[in-house]
Phi, psi and omega in degrees: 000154183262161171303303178330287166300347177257349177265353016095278193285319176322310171262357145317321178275326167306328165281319182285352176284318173271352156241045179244002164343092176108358193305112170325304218255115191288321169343285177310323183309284222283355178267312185299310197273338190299301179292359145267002177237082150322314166279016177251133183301000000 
């Protein structure tokens, strides 16, 4: 993979981080990036 992409995917996840702020549940978080990477395990 090039740096683009993985930096890319890195701030994806910084966003769904902040806007999982307050969240209860850790769960949810990790449910949440799963359904923006769908081909990834």
């Amino acid at each position: 993979m090039h740096t683009g992409q993985l930096e890319g995917i890195n701030n994806r996840i910084k966003v769904i981080k902040r806007m999982a702020y307050g969240y209860r549940y850790s769960e949810f978080f990790f449910m949440k990036i799963k359904s923006v990477f769908p081909g990834n395990p």
